[in-house]
Short mmCIF file of the C-alpha atoms (twelve columns), coordinates in Angstrom:
data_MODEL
# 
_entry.id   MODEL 
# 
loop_
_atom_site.group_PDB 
_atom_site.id 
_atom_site.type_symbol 
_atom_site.label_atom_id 
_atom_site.label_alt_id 
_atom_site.label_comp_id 
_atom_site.label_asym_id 
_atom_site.label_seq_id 
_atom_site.Cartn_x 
_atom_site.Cartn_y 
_atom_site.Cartn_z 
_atom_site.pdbx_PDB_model_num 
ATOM 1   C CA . UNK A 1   8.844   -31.988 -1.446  1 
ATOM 2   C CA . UNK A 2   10.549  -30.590 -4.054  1 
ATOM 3   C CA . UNK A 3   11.321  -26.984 -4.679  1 
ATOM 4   C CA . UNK A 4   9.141   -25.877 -7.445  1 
ATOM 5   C CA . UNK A 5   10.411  -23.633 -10.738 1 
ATOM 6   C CA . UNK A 6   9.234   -20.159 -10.658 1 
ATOM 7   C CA . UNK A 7   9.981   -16.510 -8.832  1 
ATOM 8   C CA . UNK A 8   9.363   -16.573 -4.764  1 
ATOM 9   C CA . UNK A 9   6.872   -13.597 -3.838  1 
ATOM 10  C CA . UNK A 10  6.069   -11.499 -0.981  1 
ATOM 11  C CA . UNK A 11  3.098   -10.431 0.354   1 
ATOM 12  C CA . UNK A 12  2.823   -7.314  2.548   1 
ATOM 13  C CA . UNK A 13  0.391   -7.266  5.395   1 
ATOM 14  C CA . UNK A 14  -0.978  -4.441  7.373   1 
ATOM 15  C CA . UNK A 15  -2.723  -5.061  10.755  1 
ATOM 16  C CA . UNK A 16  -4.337  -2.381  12.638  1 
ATOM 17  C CA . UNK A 17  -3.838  -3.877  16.473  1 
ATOM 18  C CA . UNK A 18  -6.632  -1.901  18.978  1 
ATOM 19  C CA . UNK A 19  -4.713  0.269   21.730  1 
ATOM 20  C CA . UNK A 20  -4.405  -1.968  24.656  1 
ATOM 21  C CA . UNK A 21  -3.949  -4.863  22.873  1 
ATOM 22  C CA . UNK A 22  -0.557  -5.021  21.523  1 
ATOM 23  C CA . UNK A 23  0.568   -7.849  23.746  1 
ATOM 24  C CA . UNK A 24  -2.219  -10.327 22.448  1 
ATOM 25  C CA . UNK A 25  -1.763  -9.438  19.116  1 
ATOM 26  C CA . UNK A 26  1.855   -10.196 19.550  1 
ATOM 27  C CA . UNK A 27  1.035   -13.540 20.980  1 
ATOM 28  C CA . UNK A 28  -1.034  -13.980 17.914  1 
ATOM 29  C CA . UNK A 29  1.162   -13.067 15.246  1 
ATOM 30  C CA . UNK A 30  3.847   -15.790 16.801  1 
ATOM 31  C CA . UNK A 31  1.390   -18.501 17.090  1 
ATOM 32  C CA . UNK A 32  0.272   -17.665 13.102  1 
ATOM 33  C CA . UNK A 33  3.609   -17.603 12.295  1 
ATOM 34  C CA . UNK A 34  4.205   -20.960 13.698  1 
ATOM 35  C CA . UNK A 35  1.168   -22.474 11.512  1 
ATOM 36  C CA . UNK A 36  2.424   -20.404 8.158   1 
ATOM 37  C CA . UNK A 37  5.673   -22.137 8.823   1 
ATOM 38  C CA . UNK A 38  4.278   -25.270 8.454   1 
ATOM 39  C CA . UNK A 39  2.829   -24.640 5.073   1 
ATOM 40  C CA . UNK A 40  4.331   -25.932 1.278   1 
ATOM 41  C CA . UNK A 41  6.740   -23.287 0.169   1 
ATOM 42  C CA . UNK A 42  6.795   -21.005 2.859   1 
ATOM 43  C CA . UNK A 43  10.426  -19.746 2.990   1 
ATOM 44  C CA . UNK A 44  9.397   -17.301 6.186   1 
ATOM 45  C CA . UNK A 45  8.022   -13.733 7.527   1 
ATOM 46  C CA . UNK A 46  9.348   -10.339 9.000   1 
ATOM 47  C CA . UNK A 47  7.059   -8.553  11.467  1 
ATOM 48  C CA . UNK A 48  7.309   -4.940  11.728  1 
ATOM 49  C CA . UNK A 49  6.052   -2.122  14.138  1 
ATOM 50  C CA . UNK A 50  5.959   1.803   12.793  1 
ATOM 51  C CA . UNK A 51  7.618   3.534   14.463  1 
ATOM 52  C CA . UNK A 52  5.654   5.701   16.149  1 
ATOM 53  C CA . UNK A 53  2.294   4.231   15.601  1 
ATOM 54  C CA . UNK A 54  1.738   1.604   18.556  1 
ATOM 55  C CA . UNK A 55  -1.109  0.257   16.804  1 
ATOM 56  C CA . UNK A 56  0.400   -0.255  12.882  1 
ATOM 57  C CA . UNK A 57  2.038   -3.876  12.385  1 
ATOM 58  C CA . UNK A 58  3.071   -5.075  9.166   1 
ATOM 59  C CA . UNK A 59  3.575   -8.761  8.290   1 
ATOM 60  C CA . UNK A 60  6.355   -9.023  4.998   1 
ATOM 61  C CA . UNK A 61  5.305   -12.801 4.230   1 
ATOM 62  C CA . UNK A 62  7.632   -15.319 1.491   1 
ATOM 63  C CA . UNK A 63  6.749   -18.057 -0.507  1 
ATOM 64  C CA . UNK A 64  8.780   -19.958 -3.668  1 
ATOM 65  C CA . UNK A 65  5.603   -19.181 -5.449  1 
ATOM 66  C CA . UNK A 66  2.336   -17.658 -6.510  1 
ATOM 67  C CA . UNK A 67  0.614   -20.599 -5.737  1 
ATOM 68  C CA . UNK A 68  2.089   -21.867 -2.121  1 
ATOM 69  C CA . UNK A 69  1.214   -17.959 -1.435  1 
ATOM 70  C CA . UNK A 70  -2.489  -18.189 -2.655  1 
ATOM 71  C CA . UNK A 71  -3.089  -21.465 -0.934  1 
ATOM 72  C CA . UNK A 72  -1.710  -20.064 2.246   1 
ATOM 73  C CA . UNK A 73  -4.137  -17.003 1.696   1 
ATOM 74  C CA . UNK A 74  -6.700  -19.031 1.195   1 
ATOM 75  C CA . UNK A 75  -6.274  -21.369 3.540   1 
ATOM 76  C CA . UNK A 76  -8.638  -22.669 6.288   1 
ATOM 77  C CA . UNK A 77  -5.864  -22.697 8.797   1 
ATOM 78  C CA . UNK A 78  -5.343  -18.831 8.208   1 
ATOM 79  C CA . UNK A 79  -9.061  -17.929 8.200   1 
ATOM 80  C CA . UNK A 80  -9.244  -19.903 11.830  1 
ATOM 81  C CA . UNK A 81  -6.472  -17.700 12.709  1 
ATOM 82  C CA . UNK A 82  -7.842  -14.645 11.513  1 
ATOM 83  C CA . UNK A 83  -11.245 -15.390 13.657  1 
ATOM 84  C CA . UNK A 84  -9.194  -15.321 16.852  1 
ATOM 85  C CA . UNK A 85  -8.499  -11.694 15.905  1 
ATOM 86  C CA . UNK A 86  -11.627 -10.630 16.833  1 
ATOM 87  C CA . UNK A 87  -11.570 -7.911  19.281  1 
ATOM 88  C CA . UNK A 88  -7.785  -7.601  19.207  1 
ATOM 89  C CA . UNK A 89  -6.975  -6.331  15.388  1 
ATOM 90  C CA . UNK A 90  -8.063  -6.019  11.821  1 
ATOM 91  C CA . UNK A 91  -6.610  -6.576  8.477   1 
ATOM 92  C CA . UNK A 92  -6.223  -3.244  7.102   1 
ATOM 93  C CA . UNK A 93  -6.441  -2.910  3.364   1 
ATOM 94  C CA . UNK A 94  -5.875  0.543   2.348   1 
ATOM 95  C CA . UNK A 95  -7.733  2.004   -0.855  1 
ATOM 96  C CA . UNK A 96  -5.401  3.089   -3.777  1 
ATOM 97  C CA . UNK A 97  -5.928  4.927   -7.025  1 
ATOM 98  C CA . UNK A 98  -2.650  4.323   -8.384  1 
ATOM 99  C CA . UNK A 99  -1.306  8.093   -8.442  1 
ATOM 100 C CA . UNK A 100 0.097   7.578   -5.044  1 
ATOM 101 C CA . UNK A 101 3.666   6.816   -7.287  1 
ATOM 102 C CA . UNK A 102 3.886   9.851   -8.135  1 
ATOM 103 C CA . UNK A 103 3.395   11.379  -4.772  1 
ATOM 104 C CA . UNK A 104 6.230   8.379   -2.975  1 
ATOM 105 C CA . UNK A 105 8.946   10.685  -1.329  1 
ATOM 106 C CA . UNK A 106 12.462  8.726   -1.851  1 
ATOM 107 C CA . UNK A 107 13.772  7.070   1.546   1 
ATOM 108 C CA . UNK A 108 10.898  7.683   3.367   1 
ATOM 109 C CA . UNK A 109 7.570   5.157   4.039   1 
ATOM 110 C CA . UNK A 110 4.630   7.916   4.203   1 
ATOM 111 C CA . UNK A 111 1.133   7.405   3.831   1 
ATOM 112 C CA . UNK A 112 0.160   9.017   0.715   1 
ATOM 113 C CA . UNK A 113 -1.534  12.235  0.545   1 
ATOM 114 C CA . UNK A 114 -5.315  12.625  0.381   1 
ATOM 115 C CA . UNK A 115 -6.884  12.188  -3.087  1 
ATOM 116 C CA . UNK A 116 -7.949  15.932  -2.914  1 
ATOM 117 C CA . UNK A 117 -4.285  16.756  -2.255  1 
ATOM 118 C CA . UNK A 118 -3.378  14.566  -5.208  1 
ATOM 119 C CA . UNK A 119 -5.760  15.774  -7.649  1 
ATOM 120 C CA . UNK A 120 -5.546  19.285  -6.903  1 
ATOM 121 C CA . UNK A 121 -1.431  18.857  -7.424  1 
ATOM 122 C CA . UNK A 122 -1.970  16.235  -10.378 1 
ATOM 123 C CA . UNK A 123 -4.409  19.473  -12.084 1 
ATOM 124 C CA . UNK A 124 -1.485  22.283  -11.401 1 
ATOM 125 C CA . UNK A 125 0.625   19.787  -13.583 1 
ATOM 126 C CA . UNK A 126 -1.531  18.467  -16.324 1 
ATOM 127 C CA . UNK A 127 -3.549  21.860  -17.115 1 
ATOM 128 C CA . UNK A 128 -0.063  24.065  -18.245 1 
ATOM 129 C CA . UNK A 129 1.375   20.698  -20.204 1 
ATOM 130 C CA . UNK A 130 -2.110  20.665  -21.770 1 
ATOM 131 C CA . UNK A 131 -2.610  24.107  -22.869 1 
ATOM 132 C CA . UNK A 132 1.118   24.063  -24.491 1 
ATOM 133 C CA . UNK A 133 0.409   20.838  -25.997 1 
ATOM 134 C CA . UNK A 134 -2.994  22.124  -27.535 1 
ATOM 135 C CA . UNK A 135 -1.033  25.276  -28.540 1 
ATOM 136 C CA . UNK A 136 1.944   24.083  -30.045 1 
ATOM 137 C CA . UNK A 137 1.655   20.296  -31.272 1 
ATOM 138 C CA . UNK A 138 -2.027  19.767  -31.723 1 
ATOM 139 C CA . UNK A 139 -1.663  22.478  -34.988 1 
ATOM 140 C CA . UNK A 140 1.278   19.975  -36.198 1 
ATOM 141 C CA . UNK A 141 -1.223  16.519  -35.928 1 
ATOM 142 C CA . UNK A 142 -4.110  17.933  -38.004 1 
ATOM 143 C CA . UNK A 143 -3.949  15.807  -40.979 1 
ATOM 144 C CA . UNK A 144 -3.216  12.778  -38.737 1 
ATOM 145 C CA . UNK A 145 -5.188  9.965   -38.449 1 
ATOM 146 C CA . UNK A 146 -7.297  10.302  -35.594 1 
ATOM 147 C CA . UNK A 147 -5.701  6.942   -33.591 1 
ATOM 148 C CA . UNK A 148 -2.265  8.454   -34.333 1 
ATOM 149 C CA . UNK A 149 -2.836  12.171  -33.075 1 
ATOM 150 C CA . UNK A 150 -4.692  10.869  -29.782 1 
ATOM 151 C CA . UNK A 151 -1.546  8.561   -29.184 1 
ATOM 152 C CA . UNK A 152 0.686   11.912  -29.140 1 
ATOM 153 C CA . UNK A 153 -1.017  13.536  -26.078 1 
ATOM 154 C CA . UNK A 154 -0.010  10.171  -23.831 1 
ATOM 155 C CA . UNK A 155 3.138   9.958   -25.310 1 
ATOM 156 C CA . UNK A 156 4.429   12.929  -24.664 1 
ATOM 157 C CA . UNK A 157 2.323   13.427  -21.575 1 
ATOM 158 C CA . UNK A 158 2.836   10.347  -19.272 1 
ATOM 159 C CA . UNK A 159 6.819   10.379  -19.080 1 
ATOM 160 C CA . UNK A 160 6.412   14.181  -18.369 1 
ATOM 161 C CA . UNK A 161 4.847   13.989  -15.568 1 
ATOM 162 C CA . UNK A 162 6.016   10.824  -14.167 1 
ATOM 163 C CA . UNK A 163 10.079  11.642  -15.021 1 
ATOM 164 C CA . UNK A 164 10.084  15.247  -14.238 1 
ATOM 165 C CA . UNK A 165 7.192   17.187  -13.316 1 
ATOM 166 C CA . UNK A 166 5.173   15.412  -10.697 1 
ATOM 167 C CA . UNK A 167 8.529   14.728  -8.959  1 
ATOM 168 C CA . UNK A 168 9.044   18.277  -9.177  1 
ATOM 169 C CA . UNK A 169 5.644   19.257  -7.889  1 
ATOM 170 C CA . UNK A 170 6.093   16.486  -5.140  1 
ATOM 171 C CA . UNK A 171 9.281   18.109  -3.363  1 
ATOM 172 C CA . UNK A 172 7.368   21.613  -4.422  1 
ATOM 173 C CA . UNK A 173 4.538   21.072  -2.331  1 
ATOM 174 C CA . UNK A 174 6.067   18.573  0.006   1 
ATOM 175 C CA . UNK A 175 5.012   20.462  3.237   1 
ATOM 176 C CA . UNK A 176 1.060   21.153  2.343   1 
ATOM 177 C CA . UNK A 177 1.407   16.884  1.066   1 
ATOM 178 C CA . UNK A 178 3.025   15.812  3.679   1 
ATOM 179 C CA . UNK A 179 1.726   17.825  6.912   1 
ATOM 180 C CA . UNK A 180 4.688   17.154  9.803   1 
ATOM 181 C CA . UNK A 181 2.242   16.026  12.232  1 
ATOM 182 C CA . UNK A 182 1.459   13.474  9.462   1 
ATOM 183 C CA . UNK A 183 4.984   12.206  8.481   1 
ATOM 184 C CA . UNK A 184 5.872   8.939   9.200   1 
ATOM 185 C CA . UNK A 185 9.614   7.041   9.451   1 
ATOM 186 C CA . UNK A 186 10.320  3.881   7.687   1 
ATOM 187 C CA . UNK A 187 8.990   1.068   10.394  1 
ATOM 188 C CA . UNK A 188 11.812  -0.785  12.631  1 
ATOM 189 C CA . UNK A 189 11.711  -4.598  13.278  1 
ATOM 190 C CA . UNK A 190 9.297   -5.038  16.045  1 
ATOM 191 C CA . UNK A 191 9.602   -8.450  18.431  1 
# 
């Protein structure tokens, strides 16, 4: 067949493998391998242990394109895989909000902190910018129109905190973010 036009992707998989079971799942994970190899634009897969978590595996999936990946997804061959599962792992789709950027600590694969932790830390930097903001440039926008002095809170706000204060606050806090018990190394090549 030939190679279609367009960017290869990667999908990311995270399978939480019940204690005990590590061996089966491995047994798995080669035979589904072995199927997705098979498949239209499947250009191969990396699976990964964490270190230090028996039961975390990842699966770092390629395809030439969106749409070899989606039908591979989607595929009836996967879900039949996925069934045999049963009893030995689980897909594990962690819940995001999106601030978890903001919180990434360079070099280093950690979970991100809890969404209490985050908005507590995301309040200690928005409430100073705001009061400054409301202060000092608010006076200066008065006679704006109102779409124009709503855009200058965002503007000046969102590459604040992204470029230099929430990776401020991140290495700030680090230790109450980031508990040690909780920290986790980048995962090693498992099999």
């Amino acid at each position: 067949m030939p190679e279609r036009d367009g960017e290869p992707v990667t999908a990311v998989v995270t399978w939480d493998v019940k204690p005990g079971r590590e061996h089966d799942f491995e047994e798995w994970a080669e035979g589904m391998h072995q199927i997705a190899m098979r498949r239209p634009g499947h250009r191969g897969a990396t699976w990964l242990r964490a270190e230090g978590s028996r039961n975390r595996y990842y699966t770092v999936v390629n395809f030439d394109g969106q749409e070899h990946l989606d039908e591979w997804l989607g595929s009836r061959e996967r879900a039949d895989w996925l069934r045999r599962l049963h009893g030995i792992a689980a897909e594990h789709q962690p819940e995001t909000t999106g601030l978890e950027t903001w919180f990434s600590l360079p070099g280093e694969s950690v979970p991100p902190p809890s969404k209490a932790k985050m908005i507590v830390v995301t309040f200690i930097a928005v409430y100073p910018i705001s009061l400054l903001l409301n202060a000092f440039v608010t006076p200066l926008t008065m006679s704006w129109p109102v779409p124009l002095k709503a855009m200058t809170f965002p503007v000046i706000l969102v590459p604040l905190l992204t470029l230099l204060v929430m990776p401020l606050l991140s290495r700030a806090f680090r230790r109450w973010l980031y508990p040690l018990g909780r920290s986790h190394r980048p995962a090693k090549p498992g099999r």
